[in-house]
PyMOL Python script that loads the backbone (N, CA, C, O; Angstrom):
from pymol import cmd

cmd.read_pdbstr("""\
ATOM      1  N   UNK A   1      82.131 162.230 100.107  1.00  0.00           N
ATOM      2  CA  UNK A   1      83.034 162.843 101.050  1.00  0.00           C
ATOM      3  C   UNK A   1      84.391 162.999 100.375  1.00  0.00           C
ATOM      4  O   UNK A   1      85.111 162.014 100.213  1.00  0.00           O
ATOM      5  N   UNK A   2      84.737 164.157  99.998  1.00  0.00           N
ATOM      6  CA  UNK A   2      85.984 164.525  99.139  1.00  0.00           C
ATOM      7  C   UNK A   2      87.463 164.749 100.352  1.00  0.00           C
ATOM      8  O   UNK A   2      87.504 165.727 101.098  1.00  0.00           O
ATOM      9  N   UNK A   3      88.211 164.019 100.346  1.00  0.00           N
ATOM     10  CA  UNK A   3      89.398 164.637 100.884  1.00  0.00           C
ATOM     11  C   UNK A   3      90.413 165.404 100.699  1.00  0.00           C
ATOM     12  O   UNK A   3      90.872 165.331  99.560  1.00  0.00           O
ATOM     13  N   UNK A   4      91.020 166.233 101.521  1.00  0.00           N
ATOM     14  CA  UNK A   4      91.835 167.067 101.012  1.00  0.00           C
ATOM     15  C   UNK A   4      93.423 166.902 100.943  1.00  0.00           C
ATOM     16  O   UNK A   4      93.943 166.279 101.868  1.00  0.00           O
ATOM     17  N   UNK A   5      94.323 167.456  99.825  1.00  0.00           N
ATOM     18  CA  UNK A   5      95.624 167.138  99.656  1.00  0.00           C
ATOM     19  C   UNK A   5      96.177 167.339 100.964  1.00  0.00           C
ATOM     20  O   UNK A   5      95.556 168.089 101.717  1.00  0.00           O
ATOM     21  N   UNK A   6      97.377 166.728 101.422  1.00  0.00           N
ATOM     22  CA  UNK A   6      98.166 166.911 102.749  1.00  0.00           C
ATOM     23  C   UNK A   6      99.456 167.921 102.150  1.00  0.00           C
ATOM     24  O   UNK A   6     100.060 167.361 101.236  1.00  0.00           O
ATOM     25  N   UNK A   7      99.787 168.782 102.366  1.00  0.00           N
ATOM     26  CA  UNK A   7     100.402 169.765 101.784  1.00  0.00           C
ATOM     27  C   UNK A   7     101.854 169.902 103.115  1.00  0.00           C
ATOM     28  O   UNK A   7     101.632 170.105 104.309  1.00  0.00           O
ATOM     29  N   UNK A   8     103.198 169.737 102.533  1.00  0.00           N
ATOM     30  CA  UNK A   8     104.774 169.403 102.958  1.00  0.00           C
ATOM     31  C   UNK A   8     105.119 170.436 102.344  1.00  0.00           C
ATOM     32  O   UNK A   8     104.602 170.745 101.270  1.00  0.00           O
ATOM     33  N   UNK A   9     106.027 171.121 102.911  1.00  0.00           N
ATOM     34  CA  UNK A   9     107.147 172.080 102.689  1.00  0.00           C
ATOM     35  C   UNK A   9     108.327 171.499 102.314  1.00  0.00           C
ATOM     36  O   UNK A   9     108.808 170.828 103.227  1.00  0.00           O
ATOM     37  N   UNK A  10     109.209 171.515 100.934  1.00  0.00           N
ATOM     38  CA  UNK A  10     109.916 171.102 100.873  1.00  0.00           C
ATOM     39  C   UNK A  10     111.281 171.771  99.922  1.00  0.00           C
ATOM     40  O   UNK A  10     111.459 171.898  98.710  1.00  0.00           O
ATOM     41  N   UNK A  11     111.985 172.057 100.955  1.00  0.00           N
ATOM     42  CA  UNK A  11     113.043 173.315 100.174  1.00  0.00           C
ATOM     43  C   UNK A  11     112.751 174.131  99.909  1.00  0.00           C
ATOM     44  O   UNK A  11     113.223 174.678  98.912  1.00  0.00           O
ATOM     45  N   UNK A  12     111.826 174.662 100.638  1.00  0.00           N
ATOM     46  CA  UNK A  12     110.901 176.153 100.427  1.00  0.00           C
ATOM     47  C   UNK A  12     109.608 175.958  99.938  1.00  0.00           C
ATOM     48  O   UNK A  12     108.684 176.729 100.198  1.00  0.00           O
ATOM     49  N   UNK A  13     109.491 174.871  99.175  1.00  0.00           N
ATOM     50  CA  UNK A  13     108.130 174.892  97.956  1.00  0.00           C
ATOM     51  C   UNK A  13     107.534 173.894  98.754  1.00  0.00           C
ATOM     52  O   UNK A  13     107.954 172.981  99.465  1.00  0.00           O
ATOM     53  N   UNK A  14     105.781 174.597  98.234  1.00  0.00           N
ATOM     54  CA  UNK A  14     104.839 173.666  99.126  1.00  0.00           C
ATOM     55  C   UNK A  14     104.448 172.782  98.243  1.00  0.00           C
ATOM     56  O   UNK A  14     104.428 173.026  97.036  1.00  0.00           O
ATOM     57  N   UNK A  15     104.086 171.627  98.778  1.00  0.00           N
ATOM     58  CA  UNK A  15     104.178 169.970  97.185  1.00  0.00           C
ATOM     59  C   UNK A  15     102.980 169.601  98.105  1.00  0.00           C
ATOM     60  O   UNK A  15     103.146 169.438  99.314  1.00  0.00           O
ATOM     61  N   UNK A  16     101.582 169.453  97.410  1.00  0.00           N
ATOM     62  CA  UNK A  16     100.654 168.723  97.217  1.00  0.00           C
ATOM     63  C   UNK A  16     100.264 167.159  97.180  1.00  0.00           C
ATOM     64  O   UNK A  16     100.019 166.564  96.131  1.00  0.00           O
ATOM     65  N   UNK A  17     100.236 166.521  98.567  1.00  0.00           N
ATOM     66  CA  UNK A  17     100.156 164.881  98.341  1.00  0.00           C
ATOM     67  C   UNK A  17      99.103 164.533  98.342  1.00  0.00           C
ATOM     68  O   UNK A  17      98.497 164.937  99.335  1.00  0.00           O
ATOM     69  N   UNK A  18      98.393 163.801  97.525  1.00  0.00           N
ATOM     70  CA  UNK A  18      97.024 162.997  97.617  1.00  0.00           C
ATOM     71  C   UNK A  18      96.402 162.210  98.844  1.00  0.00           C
ATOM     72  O   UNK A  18      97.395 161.954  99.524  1.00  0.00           O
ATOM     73  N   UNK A  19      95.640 161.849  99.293  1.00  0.00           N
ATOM     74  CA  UNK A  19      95.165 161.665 100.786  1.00  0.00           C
ATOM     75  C   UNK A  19      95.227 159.766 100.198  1.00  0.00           C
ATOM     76  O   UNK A  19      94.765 159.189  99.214  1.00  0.00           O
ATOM     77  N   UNK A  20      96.064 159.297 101.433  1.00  0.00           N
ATOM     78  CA  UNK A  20      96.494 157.814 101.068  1.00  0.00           C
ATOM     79  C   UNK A  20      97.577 157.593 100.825  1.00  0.00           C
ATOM     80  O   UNK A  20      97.893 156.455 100.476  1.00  0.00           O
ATOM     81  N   UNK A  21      98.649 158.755 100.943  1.00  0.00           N
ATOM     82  CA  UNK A  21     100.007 158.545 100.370  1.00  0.00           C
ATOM     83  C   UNK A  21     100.618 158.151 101.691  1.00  0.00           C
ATOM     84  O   UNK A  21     100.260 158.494 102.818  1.00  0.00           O
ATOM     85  N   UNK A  22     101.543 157.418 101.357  1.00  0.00           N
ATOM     86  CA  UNK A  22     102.431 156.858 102.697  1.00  0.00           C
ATOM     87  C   UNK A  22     102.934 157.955 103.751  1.00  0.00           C
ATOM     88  O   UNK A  22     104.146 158.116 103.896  1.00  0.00           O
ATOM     89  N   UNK A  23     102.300 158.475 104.259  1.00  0.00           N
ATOM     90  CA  UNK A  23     103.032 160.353 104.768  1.00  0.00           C
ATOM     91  C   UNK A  23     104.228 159.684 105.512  1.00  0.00           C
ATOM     92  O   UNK A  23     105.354 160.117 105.267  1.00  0.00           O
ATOM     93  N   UNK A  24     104.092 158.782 106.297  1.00  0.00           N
ATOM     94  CA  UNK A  24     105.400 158.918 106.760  1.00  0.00           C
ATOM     95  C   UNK A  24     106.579 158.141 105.670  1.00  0.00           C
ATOM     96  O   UNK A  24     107.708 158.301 106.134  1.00  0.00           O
ATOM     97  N   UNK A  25     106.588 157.545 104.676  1.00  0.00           N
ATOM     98  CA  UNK A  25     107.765 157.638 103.798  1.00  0.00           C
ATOM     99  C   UNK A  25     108.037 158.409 102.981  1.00  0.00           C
ATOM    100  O   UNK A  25     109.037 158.439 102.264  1.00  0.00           O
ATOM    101  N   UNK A  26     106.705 159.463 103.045  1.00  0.00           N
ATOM    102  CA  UNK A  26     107.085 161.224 101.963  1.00  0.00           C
ATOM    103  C   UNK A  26     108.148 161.804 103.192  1.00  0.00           C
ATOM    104  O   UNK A  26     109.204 162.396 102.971  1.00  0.00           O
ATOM    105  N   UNK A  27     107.574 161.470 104.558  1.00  0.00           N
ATOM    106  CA  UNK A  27     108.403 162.454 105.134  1.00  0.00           C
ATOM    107  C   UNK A  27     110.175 162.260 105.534  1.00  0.00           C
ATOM    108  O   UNK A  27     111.078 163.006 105.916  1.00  0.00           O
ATOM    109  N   UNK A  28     110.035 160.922 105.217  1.00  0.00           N
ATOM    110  CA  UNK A  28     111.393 160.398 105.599  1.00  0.00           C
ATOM    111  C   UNK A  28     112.053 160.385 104.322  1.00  0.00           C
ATOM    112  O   UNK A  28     113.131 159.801 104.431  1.00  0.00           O
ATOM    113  N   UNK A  29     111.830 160.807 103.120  1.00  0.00           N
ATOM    114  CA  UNK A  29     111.956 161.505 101.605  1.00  0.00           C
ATOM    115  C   UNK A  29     112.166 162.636 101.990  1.00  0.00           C
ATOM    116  O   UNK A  29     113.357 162.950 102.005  1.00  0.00           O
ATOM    117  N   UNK A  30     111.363 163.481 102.355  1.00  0.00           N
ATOM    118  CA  UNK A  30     111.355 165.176 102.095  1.00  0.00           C
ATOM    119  C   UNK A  30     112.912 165.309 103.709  1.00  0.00           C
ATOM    120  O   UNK A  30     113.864 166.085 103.790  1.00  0.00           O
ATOM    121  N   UNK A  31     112.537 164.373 104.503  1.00  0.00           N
ATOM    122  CA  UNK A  31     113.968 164.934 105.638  1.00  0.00           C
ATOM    123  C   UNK A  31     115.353 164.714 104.442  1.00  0.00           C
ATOM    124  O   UNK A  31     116.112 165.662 104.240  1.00  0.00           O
ATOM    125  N   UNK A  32     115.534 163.468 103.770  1.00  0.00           N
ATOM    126  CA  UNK A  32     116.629 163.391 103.002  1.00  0.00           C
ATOM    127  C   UNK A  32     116.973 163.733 102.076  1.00  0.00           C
ATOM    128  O   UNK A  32     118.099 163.585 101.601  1.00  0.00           O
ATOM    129  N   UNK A  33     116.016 164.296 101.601  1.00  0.00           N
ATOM    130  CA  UNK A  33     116.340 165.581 100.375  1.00  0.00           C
ATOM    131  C   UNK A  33     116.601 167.027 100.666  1.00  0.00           C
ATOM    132  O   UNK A  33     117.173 167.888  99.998  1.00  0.00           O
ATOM    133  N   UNK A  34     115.945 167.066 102.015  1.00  0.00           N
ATOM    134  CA  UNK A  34     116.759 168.332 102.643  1.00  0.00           C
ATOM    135  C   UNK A  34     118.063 168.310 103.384  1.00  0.00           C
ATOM    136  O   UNK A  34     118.618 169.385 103.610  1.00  0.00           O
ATOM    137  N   UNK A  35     118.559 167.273 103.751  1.00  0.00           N
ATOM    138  CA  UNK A  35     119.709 166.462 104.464  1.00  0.00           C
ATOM    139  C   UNK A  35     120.825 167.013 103.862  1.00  0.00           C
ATOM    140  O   UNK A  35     121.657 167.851 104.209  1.00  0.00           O
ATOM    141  N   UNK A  36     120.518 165.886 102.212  1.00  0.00           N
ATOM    142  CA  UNK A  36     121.169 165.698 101.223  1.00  0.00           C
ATOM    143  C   UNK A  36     121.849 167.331 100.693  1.00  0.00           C
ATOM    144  O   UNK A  36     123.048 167.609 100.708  1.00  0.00           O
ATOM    145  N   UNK A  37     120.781 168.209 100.269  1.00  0.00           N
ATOM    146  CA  UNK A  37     120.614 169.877 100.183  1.00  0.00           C
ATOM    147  C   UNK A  37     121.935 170.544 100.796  1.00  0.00           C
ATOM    148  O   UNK A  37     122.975 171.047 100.372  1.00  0.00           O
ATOM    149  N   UNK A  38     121.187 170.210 102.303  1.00  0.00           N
ATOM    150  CA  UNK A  38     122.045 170.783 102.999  1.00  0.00           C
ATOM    151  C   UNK A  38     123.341 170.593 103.387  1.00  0.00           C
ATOM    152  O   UNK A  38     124.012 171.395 104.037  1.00  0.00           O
ATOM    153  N   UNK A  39     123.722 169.418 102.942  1.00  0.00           N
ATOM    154  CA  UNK A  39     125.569 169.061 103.184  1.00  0.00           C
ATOM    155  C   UNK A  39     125.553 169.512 101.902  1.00  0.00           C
ATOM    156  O   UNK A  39     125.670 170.718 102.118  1.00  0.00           O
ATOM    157  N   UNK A  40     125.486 169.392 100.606  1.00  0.00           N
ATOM    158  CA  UNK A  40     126.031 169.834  99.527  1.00  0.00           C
ATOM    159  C   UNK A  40     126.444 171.470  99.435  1.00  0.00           C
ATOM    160  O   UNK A  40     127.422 171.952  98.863  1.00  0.00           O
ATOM    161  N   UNK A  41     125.480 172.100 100.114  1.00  0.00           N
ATOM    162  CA  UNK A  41     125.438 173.544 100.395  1.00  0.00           C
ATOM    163  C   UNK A  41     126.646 173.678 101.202  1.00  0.00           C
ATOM    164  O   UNK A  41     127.553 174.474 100.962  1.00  0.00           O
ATOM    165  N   UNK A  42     126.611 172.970 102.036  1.00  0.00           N
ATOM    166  CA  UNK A  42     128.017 173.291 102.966  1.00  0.00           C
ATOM    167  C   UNK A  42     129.552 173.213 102.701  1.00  0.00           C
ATOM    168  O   UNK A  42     130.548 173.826 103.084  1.00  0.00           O
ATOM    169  N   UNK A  43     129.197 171.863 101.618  1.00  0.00           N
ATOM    170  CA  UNK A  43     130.558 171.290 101.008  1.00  0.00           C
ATOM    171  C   UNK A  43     130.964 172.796  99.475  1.00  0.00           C
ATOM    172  O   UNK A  43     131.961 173.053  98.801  1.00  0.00           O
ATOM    173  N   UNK A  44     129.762 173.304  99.554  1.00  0.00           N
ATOM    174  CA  UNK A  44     129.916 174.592  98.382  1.00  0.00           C
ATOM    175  C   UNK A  44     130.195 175.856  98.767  1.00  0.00           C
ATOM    176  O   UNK A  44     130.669 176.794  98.127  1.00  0.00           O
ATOM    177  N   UNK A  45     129.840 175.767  99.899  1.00  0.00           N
ATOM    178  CA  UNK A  45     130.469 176.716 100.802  1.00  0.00           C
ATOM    179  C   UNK A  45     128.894 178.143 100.791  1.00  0.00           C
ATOM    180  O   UNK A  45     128.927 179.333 101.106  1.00  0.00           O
ATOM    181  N   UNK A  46     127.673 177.228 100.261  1.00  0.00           N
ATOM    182  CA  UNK A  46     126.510 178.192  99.920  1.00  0.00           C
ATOM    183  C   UNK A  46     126.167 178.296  98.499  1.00  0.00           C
ATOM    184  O   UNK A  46     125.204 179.013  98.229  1.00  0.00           O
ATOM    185  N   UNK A  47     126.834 177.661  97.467  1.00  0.00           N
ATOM    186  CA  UNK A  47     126.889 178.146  96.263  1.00  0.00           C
ATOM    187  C   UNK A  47     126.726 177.096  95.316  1.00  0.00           C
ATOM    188  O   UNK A  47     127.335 176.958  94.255  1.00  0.00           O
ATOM    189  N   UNK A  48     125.375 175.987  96.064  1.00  0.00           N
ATOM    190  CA  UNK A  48     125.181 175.310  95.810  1.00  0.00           C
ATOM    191  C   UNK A  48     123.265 175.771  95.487  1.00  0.00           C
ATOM    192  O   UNK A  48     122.594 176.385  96.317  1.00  0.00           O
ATOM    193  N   UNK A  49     122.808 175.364  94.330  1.00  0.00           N
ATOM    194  CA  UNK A  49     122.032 175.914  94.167  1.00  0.00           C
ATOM    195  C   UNK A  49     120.708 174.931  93.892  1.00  0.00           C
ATOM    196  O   UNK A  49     120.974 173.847  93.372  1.00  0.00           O
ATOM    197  N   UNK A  50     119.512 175.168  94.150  1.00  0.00           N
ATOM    198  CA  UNK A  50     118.328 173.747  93.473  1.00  0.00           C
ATOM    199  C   UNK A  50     118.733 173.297  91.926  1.00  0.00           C
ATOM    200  O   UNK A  50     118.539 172.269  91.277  1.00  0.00           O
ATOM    201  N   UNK A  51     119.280 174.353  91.697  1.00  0.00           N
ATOM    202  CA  UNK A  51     118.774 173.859  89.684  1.00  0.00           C
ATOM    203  C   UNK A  51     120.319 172.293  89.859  1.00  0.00           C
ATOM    204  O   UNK A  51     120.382 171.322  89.106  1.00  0.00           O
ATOM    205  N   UNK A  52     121.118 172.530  90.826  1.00  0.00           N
ATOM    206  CA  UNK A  52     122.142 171.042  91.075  1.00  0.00           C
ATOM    207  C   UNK A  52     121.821 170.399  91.500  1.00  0.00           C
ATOM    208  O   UNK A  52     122.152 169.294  91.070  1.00  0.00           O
ATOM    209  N   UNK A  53     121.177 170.419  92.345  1.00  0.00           N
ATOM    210  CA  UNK A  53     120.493 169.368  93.271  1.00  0.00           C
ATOM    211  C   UNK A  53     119.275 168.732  92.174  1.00  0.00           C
ATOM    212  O   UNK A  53     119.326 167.561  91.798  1.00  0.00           O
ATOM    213  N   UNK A  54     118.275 169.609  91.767  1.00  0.00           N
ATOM    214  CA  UNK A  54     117.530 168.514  90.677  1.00  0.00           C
ATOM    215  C   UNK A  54     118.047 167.934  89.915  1.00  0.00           C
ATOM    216  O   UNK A  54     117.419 166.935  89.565  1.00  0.00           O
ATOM    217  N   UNK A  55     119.538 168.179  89.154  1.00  0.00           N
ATOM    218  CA  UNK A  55     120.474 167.558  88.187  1.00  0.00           C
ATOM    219  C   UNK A  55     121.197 166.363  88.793  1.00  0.00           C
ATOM    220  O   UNK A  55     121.509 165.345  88.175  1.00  0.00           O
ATOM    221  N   UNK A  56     121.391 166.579  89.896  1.00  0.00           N
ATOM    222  CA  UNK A  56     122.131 165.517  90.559  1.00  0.00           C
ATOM    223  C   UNK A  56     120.903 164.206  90.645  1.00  0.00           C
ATOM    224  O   UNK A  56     121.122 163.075  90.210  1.00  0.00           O
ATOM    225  N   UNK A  57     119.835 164.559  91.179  1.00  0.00           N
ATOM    226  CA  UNK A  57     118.481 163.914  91.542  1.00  0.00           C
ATOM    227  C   UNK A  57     118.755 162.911  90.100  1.00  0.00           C
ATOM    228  O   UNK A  57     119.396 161.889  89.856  1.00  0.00           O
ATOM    229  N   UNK A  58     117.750 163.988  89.226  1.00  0.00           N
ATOM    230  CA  UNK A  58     117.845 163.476  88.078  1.00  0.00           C
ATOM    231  C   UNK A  58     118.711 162.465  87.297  1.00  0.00           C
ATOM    232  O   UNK A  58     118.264 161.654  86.486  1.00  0.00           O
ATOM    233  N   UNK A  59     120.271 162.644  87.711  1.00  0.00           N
ATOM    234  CA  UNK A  59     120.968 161.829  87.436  1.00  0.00           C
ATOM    235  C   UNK A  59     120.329 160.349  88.198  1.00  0.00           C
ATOM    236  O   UNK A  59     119.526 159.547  87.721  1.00  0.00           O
ATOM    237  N   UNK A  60     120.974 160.336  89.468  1.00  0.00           N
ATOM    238  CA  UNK A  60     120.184 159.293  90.385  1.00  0.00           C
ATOM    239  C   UNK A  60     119.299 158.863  89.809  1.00  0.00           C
ATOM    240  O   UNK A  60     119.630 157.820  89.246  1.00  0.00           O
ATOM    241  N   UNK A  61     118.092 159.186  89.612  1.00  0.00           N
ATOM    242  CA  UNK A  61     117.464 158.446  89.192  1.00  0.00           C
ATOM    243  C   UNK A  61     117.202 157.458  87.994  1.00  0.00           C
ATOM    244  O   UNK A  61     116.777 156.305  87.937  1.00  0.00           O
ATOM    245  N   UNK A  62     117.748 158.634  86.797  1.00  0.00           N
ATOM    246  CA  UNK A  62     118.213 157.772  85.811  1.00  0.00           C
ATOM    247  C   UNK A  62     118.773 156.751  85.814  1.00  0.00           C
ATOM    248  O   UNK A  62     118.353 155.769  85.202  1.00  0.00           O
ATOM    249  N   UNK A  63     120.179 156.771  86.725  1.00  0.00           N
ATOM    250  CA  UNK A  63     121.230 155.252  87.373  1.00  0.00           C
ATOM    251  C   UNK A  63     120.334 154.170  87.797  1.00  0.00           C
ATOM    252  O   UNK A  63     120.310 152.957  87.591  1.00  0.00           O
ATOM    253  N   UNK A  64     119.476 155.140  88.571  1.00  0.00           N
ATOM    254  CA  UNK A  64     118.031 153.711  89.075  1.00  0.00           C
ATOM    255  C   UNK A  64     117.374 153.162  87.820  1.00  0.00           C
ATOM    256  O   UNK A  64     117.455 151.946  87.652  1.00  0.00           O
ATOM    257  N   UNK A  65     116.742 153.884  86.930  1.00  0.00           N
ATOM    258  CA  UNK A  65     116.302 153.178  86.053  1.00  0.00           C
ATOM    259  C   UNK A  65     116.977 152.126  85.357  1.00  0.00           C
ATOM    260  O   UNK A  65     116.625 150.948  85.301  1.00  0.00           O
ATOM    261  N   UNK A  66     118.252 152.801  84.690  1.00  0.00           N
ATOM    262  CA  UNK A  66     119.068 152.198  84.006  1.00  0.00           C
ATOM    263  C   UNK A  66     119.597 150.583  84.565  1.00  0.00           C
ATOM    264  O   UNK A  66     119.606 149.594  83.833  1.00  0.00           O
ATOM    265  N   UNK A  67     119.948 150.589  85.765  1.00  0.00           N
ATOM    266  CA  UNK A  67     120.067 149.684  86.605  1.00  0.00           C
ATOM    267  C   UNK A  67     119.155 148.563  86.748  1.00  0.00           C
ATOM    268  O   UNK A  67     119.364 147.402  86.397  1.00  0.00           O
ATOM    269  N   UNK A  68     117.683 149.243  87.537  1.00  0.00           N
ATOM    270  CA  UNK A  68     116.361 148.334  87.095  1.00  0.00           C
ATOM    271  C   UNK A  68     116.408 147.262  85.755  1.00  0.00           C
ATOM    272  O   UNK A  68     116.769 146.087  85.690  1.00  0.00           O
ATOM    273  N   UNK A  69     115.803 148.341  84.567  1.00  0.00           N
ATOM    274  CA  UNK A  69     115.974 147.443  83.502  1.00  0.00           C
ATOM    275  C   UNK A  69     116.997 146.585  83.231  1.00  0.00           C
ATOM    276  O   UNK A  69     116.779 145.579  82.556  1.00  0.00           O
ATOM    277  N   UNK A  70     118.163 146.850  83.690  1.00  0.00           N
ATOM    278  CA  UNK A  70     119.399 145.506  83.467  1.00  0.00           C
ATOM    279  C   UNK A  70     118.831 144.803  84.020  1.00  0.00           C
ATOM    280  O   UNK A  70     118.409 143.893  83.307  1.00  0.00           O
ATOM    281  N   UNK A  71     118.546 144.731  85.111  1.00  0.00           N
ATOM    282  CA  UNK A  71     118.188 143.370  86.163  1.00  0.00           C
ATOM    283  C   UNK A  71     116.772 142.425  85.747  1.00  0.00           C
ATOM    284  O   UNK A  71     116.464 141.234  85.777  1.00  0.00           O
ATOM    285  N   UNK A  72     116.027 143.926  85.284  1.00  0.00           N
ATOM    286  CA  UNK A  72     114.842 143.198  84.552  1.00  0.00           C
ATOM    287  C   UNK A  72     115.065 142.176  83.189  1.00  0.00           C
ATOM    288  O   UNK A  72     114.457 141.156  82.864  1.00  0.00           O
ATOM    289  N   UNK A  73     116.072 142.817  82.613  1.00  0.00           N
ATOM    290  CA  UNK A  73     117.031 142.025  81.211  1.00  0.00           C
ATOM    291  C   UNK A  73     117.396 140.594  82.072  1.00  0.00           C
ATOM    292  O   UNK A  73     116.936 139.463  81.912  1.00  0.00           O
ATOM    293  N   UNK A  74     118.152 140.969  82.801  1.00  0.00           N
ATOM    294  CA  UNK A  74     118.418 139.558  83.095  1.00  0.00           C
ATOM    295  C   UNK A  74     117.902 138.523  83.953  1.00  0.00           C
ATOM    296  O   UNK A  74     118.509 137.523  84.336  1.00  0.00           O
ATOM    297  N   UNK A  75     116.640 138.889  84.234  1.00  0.00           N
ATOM    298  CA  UNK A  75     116.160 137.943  84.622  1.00  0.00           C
ATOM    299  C   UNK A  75     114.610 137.540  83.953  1.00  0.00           C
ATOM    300  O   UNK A  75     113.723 136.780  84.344  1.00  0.00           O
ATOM    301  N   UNK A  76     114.753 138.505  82.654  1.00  0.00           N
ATOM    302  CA  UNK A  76     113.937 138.102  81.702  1.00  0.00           C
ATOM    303  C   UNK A  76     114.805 136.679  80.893  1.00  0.00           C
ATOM    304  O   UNK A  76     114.291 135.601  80.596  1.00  0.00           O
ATOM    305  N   UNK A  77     116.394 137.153  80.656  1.00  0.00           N
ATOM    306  CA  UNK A  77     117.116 136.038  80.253  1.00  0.00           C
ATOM    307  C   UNK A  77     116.618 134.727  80.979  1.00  0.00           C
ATOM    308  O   UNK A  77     115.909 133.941  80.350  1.00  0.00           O
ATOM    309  N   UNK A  78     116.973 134.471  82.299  1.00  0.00           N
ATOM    310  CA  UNK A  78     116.854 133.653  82.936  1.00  0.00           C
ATOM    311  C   UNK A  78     115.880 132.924  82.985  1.00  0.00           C
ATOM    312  O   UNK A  78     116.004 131.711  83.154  1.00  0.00           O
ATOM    313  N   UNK A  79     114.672 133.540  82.841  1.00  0.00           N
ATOM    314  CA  UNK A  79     113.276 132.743  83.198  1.00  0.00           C
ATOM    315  C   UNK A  79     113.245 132.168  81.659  1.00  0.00           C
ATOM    316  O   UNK A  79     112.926 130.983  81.560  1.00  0.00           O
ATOM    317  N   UNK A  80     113.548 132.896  80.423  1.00  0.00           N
ATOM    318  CA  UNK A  80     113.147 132.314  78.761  1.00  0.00           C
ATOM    319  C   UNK A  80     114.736 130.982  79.290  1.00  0.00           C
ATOM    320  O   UNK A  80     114.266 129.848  79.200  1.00  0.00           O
ATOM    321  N   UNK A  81     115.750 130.934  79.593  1.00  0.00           N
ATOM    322  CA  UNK A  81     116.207 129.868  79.860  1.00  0.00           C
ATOM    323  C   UNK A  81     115.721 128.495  80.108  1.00  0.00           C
ATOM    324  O   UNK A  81     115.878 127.434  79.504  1.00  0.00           O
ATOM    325  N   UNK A  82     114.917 128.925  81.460  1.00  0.00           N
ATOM    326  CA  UNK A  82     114.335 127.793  82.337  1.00  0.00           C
ATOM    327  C   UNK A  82     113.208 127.379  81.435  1.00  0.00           C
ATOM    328  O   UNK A  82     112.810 126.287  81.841  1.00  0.00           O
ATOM    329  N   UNK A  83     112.541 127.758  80.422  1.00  0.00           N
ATOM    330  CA  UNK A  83     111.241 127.923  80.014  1.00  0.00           C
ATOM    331  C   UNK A  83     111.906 127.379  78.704  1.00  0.00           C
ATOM    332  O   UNK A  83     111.066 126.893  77.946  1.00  0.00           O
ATOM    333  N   UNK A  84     113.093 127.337  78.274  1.00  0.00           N
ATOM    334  CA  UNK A  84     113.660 126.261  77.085  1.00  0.00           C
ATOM    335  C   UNK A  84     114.128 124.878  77.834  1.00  0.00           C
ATOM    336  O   UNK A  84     114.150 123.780  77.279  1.00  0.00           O
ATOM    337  N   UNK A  85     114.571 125.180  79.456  1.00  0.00           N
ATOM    338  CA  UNK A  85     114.908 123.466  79.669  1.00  0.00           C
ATOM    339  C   UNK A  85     113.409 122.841  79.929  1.00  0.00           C
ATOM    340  O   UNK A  85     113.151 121.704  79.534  1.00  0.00           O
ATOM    341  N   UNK A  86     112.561 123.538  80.526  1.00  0.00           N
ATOM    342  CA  UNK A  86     111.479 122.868  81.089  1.00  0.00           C
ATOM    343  C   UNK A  86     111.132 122.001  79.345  1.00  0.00           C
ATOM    344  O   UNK A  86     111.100 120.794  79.104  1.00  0.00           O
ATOM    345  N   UNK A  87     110.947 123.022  78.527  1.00  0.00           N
ATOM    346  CA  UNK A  87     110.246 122.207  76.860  1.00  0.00           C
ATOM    347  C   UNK A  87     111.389 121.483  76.861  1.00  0.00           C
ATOM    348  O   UNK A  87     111.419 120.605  77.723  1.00  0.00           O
ATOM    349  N   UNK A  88     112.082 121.552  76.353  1.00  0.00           N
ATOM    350  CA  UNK A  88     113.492 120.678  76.486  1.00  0.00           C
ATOM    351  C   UNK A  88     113.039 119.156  77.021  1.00  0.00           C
ATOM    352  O   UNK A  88     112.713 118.239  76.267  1.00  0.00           O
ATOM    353  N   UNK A  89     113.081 119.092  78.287  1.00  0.00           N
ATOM    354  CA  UNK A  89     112.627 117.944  79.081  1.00  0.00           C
ATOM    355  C   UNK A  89     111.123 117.518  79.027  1.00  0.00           C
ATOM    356  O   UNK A  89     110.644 116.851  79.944  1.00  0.00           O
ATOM    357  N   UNK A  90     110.171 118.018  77.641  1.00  0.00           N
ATOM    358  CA  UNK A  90     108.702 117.504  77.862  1.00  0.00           C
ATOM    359  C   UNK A  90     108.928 116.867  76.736  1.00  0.00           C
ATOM    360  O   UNK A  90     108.054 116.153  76.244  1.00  0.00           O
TER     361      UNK A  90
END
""", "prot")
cmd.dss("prot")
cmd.show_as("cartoon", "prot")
cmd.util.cbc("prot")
cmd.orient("prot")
């Protein structure tokens, strides 16, 4: 029994989701990326275009990554810490 993609409109373009995807946190995604869209458009006065909005995205996300891995750094620090007092104390 094959299921079929659940298919969202999003900023015009139709995006293909796999059957099992969280639909309601795609959709509470796809409302804030059109949200997001749409005040920027306004604050541009219209002359705000997708190819900014994926750049902006893109940025974002990068910040997320970049961010992630610090935290992952440091609490990779932290645990090789604990893991020198624990030998430490054997």
């Amino acid at each position: 029994m094959s299921q079929e993609n659940i298919n969202l409109t999003v900023l015009g373009l139709d995006i293909a989701f796999k059957p099992g995807a969280d639909m309601e946190r795609v959709q509470r995604a796809v409302r804030l990326v059109e949200e997001r869209f749409a005040d920027q458009k306004l604050r541009s006065h219209g002359g705000q275009s997708k190819d900014i909005l994926l750049t902006f995205l893109a940025l974002g996300l990068a910040d997320d990554l970049l961010q992630s891995k610090k935290r992952l750094g440091d609490v990779q620090n932290r645990i090789n810490s604990l893991l020198s007092k624990i030998e430490e104390s054997v």
